[in-house]
C-alpha positions as CSV (number, residue, x, y, z in Angstrom):
1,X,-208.6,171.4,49.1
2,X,-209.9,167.8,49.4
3,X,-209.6,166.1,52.9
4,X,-208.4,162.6,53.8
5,X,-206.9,160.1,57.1
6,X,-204.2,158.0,56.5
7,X,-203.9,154.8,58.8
8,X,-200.9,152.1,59.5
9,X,-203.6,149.9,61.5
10,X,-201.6,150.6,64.8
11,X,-202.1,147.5,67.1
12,X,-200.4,148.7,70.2
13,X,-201.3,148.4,73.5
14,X,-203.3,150.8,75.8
15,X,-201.1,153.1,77.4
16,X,-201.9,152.6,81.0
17,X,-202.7,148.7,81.5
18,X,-201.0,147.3,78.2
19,X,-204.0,145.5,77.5
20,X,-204.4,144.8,73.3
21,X,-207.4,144.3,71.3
22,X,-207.9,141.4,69.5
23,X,-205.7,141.8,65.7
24,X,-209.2,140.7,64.3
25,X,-211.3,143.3,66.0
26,X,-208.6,146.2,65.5
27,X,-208.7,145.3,62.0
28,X,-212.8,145.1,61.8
29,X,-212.4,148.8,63.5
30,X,-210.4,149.9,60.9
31,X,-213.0,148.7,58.3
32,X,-215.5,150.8,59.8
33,X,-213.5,153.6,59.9
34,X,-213.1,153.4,56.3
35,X,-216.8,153.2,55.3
36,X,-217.3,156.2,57.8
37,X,-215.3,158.7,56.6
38,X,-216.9,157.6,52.7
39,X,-220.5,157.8,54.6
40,X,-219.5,161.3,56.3
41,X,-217.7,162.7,52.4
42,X,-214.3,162.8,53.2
43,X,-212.0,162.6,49.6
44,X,-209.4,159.6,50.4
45,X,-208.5,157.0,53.2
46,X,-204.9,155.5,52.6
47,X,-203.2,152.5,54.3
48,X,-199.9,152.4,55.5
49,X,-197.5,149.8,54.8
50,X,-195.2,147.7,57.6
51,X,-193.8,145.0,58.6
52,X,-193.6,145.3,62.6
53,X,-195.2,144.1,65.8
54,X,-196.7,147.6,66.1
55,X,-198.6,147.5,63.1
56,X,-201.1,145.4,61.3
57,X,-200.7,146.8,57.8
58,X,-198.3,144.1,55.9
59,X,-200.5,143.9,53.5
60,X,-202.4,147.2,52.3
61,X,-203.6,146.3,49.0
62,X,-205.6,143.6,50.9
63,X,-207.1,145.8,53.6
64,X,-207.9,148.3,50.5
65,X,-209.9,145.2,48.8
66,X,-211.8,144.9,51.9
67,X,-212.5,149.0,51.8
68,X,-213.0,149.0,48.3
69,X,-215.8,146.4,48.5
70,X,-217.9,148.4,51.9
71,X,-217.5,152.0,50.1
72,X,-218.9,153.8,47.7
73,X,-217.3,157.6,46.7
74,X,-213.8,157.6,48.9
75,X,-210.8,157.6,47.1
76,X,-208.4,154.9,48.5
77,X,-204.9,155.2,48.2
78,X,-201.4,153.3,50.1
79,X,-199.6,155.9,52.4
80,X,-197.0,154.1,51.4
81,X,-196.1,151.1,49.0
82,X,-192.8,150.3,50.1
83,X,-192.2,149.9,46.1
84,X,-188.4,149.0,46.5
85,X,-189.1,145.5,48.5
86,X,-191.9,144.9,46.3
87,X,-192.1,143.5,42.7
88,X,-193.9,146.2,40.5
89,X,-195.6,143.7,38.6
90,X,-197.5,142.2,41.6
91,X,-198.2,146.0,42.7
92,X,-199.7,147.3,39.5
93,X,-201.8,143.8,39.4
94,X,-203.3,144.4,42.9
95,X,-203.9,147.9,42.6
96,X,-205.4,147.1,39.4
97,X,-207.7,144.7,40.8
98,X,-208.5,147.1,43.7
99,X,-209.3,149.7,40.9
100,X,-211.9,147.2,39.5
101,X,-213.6,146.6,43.0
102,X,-213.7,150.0,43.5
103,X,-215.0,151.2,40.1
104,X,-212.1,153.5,39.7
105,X,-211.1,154.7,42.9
106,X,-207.7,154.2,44.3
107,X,-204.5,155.2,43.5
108,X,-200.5,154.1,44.0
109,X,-198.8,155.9,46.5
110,X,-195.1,154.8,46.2
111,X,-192.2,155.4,48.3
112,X,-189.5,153.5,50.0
113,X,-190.6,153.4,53.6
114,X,-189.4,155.1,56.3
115,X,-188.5,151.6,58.3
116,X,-186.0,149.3,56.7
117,X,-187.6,146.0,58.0
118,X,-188.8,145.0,54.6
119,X,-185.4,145.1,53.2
120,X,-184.1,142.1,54.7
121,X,-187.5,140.4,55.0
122,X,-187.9,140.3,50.8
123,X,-184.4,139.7,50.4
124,X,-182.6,143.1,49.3
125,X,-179.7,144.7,50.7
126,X,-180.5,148.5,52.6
127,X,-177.1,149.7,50.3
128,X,-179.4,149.3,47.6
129,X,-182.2,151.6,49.0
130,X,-182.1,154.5,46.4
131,X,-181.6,151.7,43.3
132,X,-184.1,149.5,43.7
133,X,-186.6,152.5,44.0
134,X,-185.3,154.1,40.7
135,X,-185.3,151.1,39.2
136,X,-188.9,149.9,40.5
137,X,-190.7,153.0,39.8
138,X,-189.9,153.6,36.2
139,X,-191.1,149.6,35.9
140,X,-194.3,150.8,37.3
141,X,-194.5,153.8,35.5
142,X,-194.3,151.6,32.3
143,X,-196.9,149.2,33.5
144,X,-199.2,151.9,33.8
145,X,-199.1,153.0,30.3
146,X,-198.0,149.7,28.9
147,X,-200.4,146.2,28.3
148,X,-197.1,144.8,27.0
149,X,-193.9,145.5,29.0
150,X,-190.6,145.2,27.4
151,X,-187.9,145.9,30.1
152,X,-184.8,144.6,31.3
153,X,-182.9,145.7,34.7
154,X,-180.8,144.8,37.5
155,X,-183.2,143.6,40.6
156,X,-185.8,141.7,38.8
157,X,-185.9,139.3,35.4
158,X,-186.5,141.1,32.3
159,X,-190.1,141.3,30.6
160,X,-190.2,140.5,26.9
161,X,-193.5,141.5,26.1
162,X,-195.7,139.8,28.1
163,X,-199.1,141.1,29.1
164,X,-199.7,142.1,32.1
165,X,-203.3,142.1,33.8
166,X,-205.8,143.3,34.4
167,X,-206.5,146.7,33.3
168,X,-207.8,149.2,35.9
169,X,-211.2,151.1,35.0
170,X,-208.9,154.6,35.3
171,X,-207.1,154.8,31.9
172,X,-203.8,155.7,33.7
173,X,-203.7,154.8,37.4
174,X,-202.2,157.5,39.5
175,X,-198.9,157.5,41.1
176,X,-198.0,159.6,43.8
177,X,-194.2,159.6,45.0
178,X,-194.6,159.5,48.7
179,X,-191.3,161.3,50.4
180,X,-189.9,162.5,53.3
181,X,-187.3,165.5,53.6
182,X,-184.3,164.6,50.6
183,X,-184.5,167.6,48.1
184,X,-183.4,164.8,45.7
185,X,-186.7,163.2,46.2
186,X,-189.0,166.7,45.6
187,X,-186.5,166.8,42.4
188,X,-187.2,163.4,41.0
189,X,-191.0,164.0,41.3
190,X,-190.9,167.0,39.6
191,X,-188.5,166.0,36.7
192,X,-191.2,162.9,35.9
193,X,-194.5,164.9,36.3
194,X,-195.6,162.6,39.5
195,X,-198.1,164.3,42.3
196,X,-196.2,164.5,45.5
197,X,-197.0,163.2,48.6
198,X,-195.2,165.0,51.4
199,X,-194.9,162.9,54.9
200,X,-194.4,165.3,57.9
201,X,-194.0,164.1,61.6
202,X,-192.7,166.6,63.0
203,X,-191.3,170.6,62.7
204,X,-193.0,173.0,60.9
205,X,-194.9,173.2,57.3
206,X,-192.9,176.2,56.0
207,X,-189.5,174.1,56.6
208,X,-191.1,172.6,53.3
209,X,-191.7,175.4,51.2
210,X,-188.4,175.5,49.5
211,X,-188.3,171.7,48.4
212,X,-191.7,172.3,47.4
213,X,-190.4,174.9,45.4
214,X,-187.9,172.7,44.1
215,X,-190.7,170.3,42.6
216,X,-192.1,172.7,40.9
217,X,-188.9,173.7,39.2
218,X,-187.7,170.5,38.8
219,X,-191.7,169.6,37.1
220,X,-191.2,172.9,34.7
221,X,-187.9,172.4,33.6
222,X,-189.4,169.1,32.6
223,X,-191.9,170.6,30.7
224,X,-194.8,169.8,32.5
225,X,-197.3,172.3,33.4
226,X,-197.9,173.9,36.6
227,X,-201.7,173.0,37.0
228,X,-200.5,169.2,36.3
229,X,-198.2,168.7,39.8
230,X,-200.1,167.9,42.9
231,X,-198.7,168.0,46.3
232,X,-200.7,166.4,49.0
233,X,-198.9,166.4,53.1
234,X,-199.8,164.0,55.4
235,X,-199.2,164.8,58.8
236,X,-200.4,163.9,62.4
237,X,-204.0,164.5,63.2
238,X,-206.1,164.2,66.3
239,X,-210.0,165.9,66.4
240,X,-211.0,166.9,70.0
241,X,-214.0,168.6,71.6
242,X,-211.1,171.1,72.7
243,X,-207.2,171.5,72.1
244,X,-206.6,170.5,75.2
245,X,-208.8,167.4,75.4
246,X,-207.0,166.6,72.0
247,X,-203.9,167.0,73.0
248,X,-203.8,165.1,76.3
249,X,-205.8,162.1,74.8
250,X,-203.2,162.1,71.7
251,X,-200.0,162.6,73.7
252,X,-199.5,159.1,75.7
253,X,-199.9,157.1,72.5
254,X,-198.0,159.4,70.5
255,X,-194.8,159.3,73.2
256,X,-194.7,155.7,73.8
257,X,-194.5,155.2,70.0
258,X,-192.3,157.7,69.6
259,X,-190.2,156.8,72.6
260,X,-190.1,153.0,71.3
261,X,-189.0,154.0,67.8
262,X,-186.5,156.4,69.0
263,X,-185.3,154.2,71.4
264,X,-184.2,151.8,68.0
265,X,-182.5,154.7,66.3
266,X,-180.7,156.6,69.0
267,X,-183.0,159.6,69.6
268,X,-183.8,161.2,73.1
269,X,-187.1,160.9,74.7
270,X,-189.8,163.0,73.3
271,X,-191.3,165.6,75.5
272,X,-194.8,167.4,76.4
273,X,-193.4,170.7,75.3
274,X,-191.8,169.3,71.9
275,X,-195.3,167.3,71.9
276,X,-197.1,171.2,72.7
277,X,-195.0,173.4,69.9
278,X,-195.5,170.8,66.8
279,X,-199.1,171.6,68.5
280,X,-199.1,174.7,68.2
281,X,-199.4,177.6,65.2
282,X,-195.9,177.0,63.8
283,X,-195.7,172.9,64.4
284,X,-197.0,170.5,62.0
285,X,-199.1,168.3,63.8
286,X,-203.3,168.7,63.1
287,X,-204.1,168.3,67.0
288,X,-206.9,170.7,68.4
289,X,-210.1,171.0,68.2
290,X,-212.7,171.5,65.1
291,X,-211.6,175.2,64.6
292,X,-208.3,174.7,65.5
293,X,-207.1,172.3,62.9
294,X,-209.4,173.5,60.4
295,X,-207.6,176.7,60.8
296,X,-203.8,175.1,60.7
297,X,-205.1,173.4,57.6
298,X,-205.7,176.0,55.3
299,X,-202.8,178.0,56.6
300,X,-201.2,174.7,55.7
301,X,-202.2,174.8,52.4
302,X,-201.3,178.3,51.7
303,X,-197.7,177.9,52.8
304,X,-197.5,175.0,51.0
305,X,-199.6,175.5,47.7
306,X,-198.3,179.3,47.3
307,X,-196.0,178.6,44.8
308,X,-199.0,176.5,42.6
309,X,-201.1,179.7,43.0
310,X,-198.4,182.3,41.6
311,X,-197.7,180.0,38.6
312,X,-201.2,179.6,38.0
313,X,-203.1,181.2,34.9
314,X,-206.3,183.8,36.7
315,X,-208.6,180.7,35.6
316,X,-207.0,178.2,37.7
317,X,-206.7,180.6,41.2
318,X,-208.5,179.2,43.9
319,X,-209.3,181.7,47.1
């Protein structure tokens, strides 16, 4: 199991006075929270990508520059490159670049976002949400593997063999297909051999299992091998001396956001005792203390990696 945090450089305000740090200090912060959890051996730090008032993450590939230049071991990764408002070109060129800064150390998480702000913002219309990410990610994929890119498609002009530069240290820079809850999305991962990264806010870890299962299929069918798909879940964390310092210093900041978000889409307030079960042994959320979400982590991982385990040849099992 390797251990990481995932950040979208939240700049909101304190709960009780709605005061706000500086953007410029919040972001320094967020540097130093990188080159900590390198310093302390975590495995990976990935940055978020929005385009809100809530967030100062716009522009990951630049705050994973900045991280790539203070580290020296963590793996750095985007959690997610909204890849359908993006031009793949630019996004294998900057992740590239951030691959040579880092001496091989980051890696493409792609995905389509699970705001629609950037839609508009770059110009592309939300009915075209599924398209454009097809579409996009099998340009990338091609990139990847490919110094010169012949290609033609519907949302961008057509390459006709250009090169495209630089070249990362790794010989293929991974891609992970970041997704939510579509069984659709598990499927497409596993048909093209792509690691899954599984975003969970909320419910339970075993309400995953099946579409887990359905990667795998979906990866076999394919024909690629079992020990070659990855899944990785990102879910909400929060380290306390105790579970219950945890969870009433995460709760305020977790409602408000909540609130103000569901406020947008129509859903009801969020409660202390939804807040309390995703808390507790069946929810998904890593809040506790030390023991407490080390525990829910590895039962995470066995509910979710079972199926990995049983495919696996008696070399490859891992206790």
């Amino acid at each position: 199991m390797e251990i990481g945090i995932d950040s979208f450089a939240a700049f909101l305000p304190e709960v009780e006075n709605q005061a706000f740090v500086p953007a410029a200090q919040r972001m320094a912060d967020l540097l130093a929270e990188v080159e900590t959890a390198d310093r302390v051996g975590l495995d990976a730090f990935g940055i978020g990508e929005h385009h809100r008032s809530e967030f100062l993450d716009s522009a990951p590939a630049v705050i994973l520059a900045a991280a790539a230049a203070r580290t020296k071991n963590i793996r750095l990764n985007s959690a997610v490159t909204v890849l359908s408002a993006a031009d793949p070109v630019r996004v294998f060129q900057d992740f590239a670049t951030i691959d040579l800064i880092s001496n091989g150390r980051v890696e493409i998480v792609a995905g389509r976002g699970s705001f629609v702000e950037a839609y508009p913002l770059f110009g592309f219309a939300r009915e075209d949400y599924d398209a454009l990410f097809v579409e996009k990610l099998g340009l990338l994929m091609q990139l990847r593997d490919e110094t010169h890119v012949t290609w033609r498609g519907r949302f961008r002009p057509p390459l006709t063999g250009q090169g495209v530069y630089p070249r990362p240290v790794q010989d293929k820079l991974p891609i992970w297909l970041g997704v939510g809850g579509t069984p659709e999305s598990f499927a497409r991962a596993g048909t093209l051999g792509l690691p899954l990264m599984i975003a969970i806010i909320g419910g339970s870890f075993a309400r995953f299992r099946p579409l887990i299962d359905l990667y795998y299929t979906a990866g076999e069918r394919a024909g690629h091998k079992p020990e070659d798909l990855k899944i990785a879940i990102h879910a909400m964390g929060f380290v306390g001396e105790t579970d219950e310092e945890a969870r009433d210093a995460f709760y305020p900041g977790w409602a408000s956001v909540m609130n103000q978000i569901g406020a947008e889409r129509g859903v009801p307030p969020a409660s202390r005792a939804q807040f309390n079960a995703m808390c507790g042994p069946e929810g998904a959320f890593l809040v506790g203390g030390p023991e407490t979400v080390r525990d829910k982590m590895i039962a995470a991982d066995k509910t979710m990696g079972g199926y990995l385990a049983d495919h696996l040849p008696d070399e490859h099992r891992h206790a």
